[in-house]
ROBA-542674 format. One line per field, with one value per residue: x, y, z of N, C-alpha, C, O in turn; residue in one letter. Coordinates in steps of 0.2 Angstrom, whole numbers, always signed. Layout:
<atoms>
n_x <- X; ...
n_y <- Y; ...
n_z <- Z; ...
ca_x <- X; ...
ca_y <- Y; ...
ca_z <- Z; ...
c_x <- X; ...
c_y <- Y; ...
c_z <- Z; ...
o_x <- X; ...
o_y <- Y; ...
o_z <- Z; ...
residuo <- A; ...
</atoms>
This chain:
<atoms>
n_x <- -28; -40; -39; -48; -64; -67; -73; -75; -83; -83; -79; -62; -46; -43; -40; -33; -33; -25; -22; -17; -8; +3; +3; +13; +13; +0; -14; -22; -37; -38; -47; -51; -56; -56; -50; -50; -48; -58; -67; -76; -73; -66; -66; -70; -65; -56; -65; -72; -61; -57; -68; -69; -56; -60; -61; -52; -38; -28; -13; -1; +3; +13; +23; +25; +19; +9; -4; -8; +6; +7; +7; -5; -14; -29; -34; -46; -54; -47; -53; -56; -58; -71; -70; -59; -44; -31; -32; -34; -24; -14; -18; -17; -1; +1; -5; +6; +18; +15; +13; +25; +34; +28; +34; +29; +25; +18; +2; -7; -23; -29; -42; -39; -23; -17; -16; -4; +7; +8; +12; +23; +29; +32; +39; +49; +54; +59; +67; +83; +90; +80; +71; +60; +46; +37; +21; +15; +0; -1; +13; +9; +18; +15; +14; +3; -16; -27; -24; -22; -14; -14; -18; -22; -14; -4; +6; +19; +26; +32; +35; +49; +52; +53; +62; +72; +74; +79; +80; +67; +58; +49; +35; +28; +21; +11; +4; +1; +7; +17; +24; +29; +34; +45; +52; +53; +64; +74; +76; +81; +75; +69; +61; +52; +42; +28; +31; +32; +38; +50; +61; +60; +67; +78; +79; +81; +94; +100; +94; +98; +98; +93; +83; +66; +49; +35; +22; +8; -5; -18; -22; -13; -14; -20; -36; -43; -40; -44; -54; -61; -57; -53; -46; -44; -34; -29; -20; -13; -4; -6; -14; -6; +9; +11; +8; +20; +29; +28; +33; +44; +51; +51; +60; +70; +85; +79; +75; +61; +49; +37; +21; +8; -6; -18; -31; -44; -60; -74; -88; -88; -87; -96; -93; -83; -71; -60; -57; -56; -43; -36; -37; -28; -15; -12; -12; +1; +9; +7; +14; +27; +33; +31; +36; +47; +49; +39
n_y <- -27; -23; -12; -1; +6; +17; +26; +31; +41; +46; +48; +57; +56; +71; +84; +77; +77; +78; +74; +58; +55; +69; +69; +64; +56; +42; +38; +23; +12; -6; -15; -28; -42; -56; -66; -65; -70; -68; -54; -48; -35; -25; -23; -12; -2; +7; +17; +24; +29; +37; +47; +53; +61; +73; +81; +82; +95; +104; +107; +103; +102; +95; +91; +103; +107; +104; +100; +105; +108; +97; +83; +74; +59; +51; +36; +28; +15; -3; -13; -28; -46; -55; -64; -72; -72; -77; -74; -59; -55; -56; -47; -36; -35; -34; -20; -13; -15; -6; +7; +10; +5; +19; +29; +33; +37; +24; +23; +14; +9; -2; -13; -32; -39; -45; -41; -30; -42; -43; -31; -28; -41; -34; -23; -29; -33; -21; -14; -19; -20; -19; -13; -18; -9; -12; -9; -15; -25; -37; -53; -60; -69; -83; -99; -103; -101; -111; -121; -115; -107; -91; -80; -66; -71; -69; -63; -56; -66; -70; -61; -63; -73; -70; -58; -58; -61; -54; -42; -35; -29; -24; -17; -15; -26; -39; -49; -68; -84; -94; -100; -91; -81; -88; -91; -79; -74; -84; -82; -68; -59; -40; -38; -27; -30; -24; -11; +6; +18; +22; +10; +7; +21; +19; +7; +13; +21; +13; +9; +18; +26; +18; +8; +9; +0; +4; -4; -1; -7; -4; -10; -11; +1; +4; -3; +6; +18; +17; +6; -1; -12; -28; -38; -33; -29; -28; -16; -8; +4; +23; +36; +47; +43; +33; +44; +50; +41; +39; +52; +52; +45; +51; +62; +53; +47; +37; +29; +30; +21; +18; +15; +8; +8; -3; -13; -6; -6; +0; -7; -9; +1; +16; +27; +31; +35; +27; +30; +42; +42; +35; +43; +53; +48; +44; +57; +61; +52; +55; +70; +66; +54; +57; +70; +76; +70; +83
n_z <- -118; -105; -95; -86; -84; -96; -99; -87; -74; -61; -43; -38; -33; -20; -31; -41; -52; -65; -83; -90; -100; -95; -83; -67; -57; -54; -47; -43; -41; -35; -33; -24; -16; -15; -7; +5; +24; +36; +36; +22; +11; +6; -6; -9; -3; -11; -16; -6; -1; -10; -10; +5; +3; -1; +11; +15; +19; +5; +8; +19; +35; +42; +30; +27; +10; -4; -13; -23; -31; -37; -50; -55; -58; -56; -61; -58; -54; -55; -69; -62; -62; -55; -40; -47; -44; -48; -62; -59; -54; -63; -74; -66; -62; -76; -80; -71; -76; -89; -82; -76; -90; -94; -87; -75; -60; -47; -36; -28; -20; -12; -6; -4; +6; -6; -19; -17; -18; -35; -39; -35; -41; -54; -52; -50; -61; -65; -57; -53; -37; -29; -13; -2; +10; +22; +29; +44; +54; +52; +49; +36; +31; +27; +18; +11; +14; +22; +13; +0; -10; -15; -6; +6; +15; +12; +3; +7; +10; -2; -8; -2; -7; -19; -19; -13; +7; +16; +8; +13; +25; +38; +48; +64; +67; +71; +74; +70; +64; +75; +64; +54; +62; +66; +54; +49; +59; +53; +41; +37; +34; +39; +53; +65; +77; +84; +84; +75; +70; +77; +76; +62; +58; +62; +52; +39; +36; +30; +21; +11; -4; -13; -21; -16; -13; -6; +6; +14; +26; +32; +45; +52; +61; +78; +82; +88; +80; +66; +62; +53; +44; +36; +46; +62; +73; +92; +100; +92; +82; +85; +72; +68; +75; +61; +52; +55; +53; +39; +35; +41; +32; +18; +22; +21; +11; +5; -10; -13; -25; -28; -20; -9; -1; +9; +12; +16; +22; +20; +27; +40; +48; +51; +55; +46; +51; +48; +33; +32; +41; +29; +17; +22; +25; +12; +6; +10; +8; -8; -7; +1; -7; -19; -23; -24; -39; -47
ca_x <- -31; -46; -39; -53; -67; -64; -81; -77; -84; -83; -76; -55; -45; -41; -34; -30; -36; -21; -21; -11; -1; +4; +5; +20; +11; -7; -18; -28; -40; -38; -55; -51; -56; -56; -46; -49; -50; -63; -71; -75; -78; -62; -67; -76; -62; -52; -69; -71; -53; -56; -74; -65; -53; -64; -63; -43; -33; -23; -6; +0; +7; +18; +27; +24; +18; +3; -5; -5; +11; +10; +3; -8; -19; -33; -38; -50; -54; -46; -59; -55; -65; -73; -69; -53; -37; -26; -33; -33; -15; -11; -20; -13; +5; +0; -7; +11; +21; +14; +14; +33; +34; +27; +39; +23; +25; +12; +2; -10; -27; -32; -41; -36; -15; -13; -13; +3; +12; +10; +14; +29; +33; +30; +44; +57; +58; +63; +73; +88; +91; +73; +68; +51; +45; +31; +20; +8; -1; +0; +16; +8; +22; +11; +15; -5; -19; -32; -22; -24; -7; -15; -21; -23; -11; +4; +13; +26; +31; +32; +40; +55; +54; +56; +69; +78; +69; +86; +78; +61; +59; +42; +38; +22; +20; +8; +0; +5; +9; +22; +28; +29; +41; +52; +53; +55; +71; +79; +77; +83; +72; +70; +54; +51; +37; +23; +32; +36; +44; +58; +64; +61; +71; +84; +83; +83; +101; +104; +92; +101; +100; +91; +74; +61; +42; +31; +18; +4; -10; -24; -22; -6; -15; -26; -43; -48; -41; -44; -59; -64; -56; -56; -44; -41; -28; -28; -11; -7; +0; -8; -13; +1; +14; +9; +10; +27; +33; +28; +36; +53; +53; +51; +64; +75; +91; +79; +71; +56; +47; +28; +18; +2; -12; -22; -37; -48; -66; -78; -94; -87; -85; -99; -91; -77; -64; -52; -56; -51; -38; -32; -34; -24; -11; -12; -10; +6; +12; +8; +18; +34; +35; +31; +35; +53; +50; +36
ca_y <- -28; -16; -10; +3; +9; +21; +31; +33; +50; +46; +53; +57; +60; +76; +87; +73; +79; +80; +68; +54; +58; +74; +65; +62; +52; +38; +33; +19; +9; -13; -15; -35; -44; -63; -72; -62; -74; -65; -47; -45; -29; -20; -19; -4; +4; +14; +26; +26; +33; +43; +51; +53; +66; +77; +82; +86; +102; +102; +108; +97; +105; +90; +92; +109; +106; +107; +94; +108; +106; +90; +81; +68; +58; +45; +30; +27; +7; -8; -18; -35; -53; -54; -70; -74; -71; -80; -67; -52; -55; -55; -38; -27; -34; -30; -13; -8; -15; -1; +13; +8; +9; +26; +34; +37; +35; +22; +25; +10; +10; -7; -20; -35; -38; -49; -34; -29; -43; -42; -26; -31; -42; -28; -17; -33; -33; -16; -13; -26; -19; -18; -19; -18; -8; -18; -6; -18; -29; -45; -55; -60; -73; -90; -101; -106; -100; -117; -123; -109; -102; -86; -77; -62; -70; -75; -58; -55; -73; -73; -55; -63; -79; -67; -54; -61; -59; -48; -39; -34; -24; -24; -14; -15; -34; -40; -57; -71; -89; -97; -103; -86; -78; -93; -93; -72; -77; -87; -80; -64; -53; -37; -37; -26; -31; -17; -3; +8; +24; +21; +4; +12; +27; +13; +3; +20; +23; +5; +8; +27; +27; +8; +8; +5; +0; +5; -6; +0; -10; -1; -10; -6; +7; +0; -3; +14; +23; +11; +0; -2; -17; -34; -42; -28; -30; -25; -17; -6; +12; +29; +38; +51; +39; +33; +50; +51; +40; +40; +56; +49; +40; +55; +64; +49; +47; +32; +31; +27; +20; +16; +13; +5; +7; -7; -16; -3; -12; +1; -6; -12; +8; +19; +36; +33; +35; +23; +28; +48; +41; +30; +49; +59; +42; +43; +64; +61; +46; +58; +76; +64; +51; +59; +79; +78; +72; +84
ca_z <- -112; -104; -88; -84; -88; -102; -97; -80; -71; -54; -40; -39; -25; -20; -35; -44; -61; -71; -89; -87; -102; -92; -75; -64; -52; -57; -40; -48; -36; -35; -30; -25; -10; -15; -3; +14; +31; +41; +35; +16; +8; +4; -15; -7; -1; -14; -18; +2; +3; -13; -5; +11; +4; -2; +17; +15; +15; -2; +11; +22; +39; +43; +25; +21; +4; -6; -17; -31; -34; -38; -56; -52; -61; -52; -66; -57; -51; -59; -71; -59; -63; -47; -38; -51; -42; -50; -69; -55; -49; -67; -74; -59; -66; -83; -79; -70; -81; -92; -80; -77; -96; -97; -82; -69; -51; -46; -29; -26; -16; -12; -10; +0; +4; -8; -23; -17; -25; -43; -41; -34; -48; -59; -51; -48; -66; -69; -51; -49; -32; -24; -7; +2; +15; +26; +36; +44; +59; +51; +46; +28; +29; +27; +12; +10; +20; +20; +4; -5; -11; -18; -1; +6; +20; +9; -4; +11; +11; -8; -9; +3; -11; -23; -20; -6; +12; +18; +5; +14; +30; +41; +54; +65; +67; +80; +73; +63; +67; +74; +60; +51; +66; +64; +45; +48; +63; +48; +32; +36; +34; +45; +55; +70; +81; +89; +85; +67; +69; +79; +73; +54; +59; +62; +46; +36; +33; +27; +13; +7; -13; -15; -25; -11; -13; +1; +6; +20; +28; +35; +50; +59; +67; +82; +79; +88; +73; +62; +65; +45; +39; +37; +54; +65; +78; +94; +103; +85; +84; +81; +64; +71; +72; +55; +47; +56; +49; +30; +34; +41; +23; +12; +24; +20; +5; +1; -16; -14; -34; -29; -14; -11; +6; +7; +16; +21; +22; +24; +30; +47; +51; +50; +55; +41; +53; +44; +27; +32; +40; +24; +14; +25; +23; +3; +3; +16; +4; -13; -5; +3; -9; -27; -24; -30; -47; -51
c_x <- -34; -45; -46; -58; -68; -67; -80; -79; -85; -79; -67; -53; -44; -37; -29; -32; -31; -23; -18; -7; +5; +7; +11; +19; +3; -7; -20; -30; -38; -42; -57; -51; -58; -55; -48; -52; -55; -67; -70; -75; -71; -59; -68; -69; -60; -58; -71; -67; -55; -63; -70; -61; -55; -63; -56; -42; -28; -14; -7; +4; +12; +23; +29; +25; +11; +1; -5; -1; +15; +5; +1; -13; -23; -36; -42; -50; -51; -55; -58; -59; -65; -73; -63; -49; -33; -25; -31; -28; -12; -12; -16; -6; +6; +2; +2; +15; +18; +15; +23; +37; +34; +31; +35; +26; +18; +9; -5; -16; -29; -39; -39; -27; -13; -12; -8; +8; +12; +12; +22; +33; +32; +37; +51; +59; +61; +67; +77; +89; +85; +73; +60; +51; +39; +30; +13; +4; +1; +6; +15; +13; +20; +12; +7; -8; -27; -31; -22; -18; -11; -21; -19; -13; -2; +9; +18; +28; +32; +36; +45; +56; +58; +62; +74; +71; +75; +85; +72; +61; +51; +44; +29; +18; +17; +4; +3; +6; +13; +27; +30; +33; +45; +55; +56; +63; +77; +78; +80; +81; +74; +63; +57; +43; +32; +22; +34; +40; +51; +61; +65; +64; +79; +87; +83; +88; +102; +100; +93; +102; +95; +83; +71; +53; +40; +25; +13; -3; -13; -21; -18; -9; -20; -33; -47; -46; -45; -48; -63; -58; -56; -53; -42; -39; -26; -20; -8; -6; -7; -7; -7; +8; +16; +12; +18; +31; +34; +33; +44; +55; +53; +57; +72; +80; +87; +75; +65; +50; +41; +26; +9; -2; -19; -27; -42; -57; -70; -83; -95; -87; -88; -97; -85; -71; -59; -51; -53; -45; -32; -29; -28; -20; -8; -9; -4; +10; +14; +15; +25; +36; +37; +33; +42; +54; +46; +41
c_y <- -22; -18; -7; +3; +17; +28; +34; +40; +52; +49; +49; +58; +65; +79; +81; +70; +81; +72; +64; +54; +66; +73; +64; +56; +49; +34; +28; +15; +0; -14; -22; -38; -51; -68; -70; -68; -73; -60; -46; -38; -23; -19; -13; +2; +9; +19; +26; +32; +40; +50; +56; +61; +72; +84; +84; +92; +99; +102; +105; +101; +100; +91; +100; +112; +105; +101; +98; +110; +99; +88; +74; +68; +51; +42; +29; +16; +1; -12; -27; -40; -55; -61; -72; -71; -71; -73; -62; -51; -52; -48; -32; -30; -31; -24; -11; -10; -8; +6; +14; +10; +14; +30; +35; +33; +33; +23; +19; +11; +1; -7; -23; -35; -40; -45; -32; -36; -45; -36; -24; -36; -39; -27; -23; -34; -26; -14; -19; -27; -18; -21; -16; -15; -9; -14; -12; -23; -35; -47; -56; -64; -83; -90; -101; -102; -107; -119; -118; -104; -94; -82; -71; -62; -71; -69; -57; -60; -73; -69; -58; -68; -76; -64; -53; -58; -54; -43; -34; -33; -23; -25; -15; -22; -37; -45; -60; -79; -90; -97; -96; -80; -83; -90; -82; -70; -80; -84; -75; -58; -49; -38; -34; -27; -25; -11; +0; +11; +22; +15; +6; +16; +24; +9; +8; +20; +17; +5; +14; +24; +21; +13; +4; +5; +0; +2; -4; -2; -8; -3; -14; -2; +1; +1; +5; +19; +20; +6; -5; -4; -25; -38; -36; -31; -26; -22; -11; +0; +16; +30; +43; +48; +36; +38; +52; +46; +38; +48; +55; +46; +46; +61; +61; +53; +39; +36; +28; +27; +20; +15; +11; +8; +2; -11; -10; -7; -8; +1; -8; -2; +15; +25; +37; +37; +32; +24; +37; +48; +39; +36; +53; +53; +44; +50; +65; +58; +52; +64; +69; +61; +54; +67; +80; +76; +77; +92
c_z <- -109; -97; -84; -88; -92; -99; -91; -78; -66; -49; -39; -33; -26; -26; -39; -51; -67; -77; -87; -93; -99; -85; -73; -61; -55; -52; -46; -40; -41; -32; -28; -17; -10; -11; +2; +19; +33; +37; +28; +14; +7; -2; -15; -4; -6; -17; -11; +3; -3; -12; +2; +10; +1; +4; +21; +11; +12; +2; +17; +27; +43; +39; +23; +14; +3; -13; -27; -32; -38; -47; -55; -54; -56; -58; -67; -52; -58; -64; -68; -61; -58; -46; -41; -48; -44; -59; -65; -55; -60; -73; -71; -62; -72; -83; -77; -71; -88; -89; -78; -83; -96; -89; -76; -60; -49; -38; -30; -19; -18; -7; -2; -2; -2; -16; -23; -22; -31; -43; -41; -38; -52; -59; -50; -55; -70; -60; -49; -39; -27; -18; -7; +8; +17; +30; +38; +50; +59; +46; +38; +25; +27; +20; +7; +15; +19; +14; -2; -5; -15; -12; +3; +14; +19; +6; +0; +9; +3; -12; -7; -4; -16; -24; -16; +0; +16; +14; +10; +22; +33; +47; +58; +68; +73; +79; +69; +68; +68; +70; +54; +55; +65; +58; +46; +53; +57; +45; +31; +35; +40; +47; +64; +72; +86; +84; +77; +67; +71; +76; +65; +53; +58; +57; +42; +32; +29; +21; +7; -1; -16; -19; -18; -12; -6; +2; +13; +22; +33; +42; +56; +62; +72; +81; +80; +84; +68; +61; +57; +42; +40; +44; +59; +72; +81; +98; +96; +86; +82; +76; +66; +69; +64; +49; +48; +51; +41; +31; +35; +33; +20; +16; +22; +13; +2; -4; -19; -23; -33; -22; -14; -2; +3; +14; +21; +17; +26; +29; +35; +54; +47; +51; +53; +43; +49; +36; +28; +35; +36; +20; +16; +23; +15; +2; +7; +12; -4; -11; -2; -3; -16; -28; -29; -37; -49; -53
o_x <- -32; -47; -48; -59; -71; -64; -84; -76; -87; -76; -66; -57; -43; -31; -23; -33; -33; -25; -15; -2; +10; +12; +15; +23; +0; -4; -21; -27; -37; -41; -63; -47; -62; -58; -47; -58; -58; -72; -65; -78; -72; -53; -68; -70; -62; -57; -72; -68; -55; -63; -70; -62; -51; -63; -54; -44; -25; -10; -12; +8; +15; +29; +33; +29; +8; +5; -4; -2; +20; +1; +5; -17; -19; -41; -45; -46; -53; -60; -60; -64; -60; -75; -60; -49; -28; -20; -25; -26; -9; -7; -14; -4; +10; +7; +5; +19; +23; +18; +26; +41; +39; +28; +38; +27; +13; +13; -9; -15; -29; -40; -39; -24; -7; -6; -6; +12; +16; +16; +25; +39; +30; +42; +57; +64; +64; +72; +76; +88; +86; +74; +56; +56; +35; +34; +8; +9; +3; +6; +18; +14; +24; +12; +7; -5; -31; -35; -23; -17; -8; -26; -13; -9; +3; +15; +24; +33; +33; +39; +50; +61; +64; +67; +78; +67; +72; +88; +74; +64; +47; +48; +25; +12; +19; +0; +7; +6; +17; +33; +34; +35; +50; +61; +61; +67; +82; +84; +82; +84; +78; +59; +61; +39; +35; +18; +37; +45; +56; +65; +70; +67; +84; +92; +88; +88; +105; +102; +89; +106; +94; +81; +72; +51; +42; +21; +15; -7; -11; -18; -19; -6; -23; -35; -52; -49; -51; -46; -66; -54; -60; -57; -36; -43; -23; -14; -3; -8; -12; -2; -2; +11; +22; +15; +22; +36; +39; +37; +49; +61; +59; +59; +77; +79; +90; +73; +63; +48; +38; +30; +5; +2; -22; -26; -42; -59; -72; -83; -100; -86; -86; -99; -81; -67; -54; -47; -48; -41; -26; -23; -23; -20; -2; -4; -3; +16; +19; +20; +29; +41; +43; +32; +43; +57; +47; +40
o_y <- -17; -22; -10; +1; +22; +33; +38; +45; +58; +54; +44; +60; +66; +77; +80; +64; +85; +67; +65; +53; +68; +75; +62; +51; +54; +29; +29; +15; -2; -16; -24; -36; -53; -73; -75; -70; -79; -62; -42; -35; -16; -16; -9; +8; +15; +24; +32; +37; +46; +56; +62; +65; +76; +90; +87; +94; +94; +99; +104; +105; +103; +91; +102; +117; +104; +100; +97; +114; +96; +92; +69; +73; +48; +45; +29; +12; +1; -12; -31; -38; -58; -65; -76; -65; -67; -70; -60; -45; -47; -46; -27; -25; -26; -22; -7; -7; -4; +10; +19; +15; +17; +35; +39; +28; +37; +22; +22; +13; -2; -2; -20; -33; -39; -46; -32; -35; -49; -35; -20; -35; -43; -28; -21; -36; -25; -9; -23; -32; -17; -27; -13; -17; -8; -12; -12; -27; -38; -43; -53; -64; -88; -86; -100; -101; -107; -119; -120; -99; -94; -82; -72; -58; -73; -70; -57; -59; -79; -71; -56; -68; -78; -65; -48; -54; -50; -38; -28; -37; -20; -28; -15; -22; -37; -45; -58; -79; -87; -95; -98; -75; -81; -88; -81; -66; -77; -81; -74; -53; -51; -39; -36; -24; -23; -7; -4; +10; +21; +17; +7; +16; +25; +8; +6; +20; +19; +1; +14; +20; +20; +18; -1; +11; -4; +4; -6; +2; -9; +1; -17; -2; -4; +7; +7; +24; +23; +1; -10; +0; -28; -40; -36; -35; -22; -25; -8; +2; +14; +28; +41; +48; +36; +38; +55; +47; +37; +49; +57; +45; +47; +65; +64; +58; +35; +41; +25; +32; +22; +13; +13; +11; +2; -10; -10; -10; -9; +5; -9; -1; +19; +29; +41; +40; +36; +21; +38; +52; +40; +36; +54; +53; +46; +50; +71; +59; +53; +62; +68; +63; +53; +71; +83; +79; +78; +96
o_z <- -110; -93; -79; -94; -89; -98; -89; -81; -64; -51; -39; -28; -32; -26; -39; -54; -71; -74; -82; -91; -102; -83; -78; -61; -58; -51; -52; -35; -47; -26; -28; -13; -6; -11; +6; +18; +33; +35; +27; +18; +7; -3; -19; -4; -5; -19; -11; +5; -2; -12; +2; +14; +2; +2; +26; +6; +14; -1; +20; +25; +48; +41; +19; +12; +8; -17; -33; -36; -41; -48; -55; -54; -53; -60; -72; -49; -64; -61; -72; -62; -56; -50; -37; -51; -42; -61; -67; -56; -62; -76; -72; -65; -73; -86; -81; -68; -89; -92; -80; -83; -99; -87; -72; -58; -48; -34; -34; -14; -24; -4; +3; -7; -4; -19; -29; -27; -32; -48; -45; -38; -56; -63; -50; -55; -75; -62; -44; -36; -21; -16; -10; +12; +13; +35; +34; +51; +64; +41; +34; +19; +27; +16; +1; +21; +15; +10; -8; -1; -20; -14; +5; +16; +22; +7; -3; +5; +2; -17; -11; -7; -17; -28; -15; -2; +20; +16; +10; +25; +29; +50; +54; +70; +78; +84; +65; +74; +64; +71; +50; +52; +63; +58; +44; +51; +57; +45; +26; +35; +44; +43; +68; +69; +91; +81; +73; +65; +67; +72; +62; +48; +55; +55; +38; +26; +24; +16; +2; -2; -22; -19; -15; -12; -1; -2; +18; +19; +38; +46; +61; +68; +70; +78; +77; +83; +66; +60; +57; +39; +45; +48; +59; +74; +79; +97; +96; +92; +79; +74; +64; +64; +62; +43; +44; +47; +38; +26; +32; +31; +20; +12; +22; +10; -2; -4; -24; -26; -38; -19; -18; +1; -2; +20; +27; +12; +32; +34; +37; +60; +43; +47; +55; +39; +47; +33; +25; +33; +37; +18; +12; +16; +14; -1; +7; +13; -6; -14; -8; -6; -19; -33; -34; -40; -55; -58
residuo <- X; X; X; X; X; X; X; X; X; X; X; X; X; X; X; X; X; X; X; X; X; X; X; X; X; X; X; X; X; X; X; X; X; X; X; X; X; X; X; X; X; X; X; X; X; X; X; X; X; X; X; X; X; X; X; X; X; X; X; X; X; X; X; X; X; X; X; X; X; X; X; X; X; X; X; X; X; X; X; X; X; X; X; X; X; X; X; X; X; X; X; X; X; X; X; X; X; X; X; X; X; X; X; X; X; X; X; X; X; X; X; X; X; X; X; X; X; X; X; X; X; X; X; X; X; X; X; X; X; X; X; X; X; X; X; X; X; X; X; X; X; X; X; X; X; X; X; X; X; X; X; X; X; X; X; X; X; X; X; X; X; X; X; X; X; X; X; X; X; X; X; X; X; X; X; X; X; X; X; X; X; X; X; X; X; X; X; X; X; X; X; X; X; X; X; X; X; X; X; X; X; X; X; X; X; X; X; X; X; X; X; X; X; X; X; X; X; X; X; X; X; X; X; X; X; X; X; X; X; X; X; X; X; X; X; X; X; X; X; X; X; X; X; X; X; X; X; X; X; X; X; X; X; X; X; X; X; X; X; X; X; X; X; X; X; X; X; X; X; X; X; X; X; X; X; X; X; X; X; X; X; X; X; X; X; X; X; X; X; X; X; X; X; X
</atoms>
């Protein structure tokens, strides 16, 4: 199966020109926006984010660490079949089912939400113990959205099916029906509502030594950081807070295995605030997440 293109010679993120036989860590873009409700176009994102970083310092003065430390290859964009979700969802498992294989630490630019879970059943078959960490506006707990089980508004509710919902921890939460804070009431998940840092700081401890996948949705921040993506939602946190808390996680005793950032949707945000937001995000996720194996 033909992930990439082979040829590619586009642009990388930042210092992210190691081989991928050499590599610790492999960005790749999911360039899929099939199902989105409202605002297309966050196939465009991951060469957005990878433009974007161009305009980042390699040391980070929140971590005090340095991106050349690290071995980090960028793929480039998936080869997706535009419109086919159902092939998409099953390629992007493929793909990290291989990268899993070859030991890499995978880092995700999407795309619409619904990318996160294959990638997620990637990792639930090589981690017994998996949870989920949910940064994001929207529940993502609906079974269908207009009959359509394969929607950008469904991989939480599908992750909880998956690997228990006591399993999965979202923090940020500020839309969503009814019936999807219910079903988050009963099932057991964690969900805190508004706010990240602090309530994250809280569920923390409880996940010391576990396998955790990070998942993070553009738009958790309020739309005045964040105005480029497809539902933005007022009410949401600072890039600050944000960075604080990718940093309480790489401070943590968790063990975080792959992390994804997803829905940034350029062409709604002419002075690409949200896409050098999304970078600074990714080089805060690369330095916390992947520094201790290189």
């Amino acid at each position: 199966m033909t992930f990439f293109d082979e040829g590619y010679s586009g642009r990388r993120f930042i210092l992210a020109a190691q081989p991928y036989d050499t590599a610790d860590t492999v960005i790749f873009g999911m360039p899929m926006d099939w199902t989105v409700s409202f605002r297309p176009g966050s196939r465009f994102g991951p060469n957005r984010i990878r433009e974007a970083s161009i305009g980042l310092e390699e040391y980070s003065v929140h971590q005090d660490k340095t991106l050349e430390d690290l071995k980090v290859h960028d793929a480039g964009d998936m080869l997706l079949p535009f419109g086919n979700a159902a092939k998409s969802i099953d390629m992007i498992e493929a793909w990290l089912d291989q990268l899993l294989a070859d030991g890499k630490f995978p880092v995700g630019l999407g795309g619409e939400h619904l990318v996160t879970w294959p990638v997620i059943r990637a990792f639930s078959k090589h981690y017994e113990d998996l949870a989920v960490i949910h940064i994001d506006a929207h529940a993502d707990l609906r079974e269908s959205y207009e009959g359509e089980v394969l929607s950008h508004s469904t991989p939480i509710r599908k992750t909880c099916e998956l690997i228990g919902a006591e399993n999965v921890y979202s923090f940020g939460i500020r839309s969503g029906m009814k019936e999807e804070f219910a079903y988050a009431k009963e099932s057991g998940m964690h969900m805190a509502k508004y706010d990240v840092l602090e309530p994250l700081q809280a569920k923390l401890p409880d996940l010391a030594g576990r396998p955790v996948y990070v998942t993070v949705d553009i738009d958790v921040l309020d739309p005045a950081h964040a105005p480029g993506t497809g539902t933005c939602e007022a009410g949401g946190i600072t890039s600050r807070e944000l960075i604080e808390a990718i940093g309480a996680i790489s401070r943590s005793d968790v063990n975080v295995v792959g992390c994804d950032l997803v829905e940034v949707a350029p062409a709604y945000d002419h002075a690409e605030i949200t896409a050098i937001a999304a970078s600074k995000m990714i080089r805060e996720m690369l330095l916390g997440f992947t520094g201790a194996r290189s």
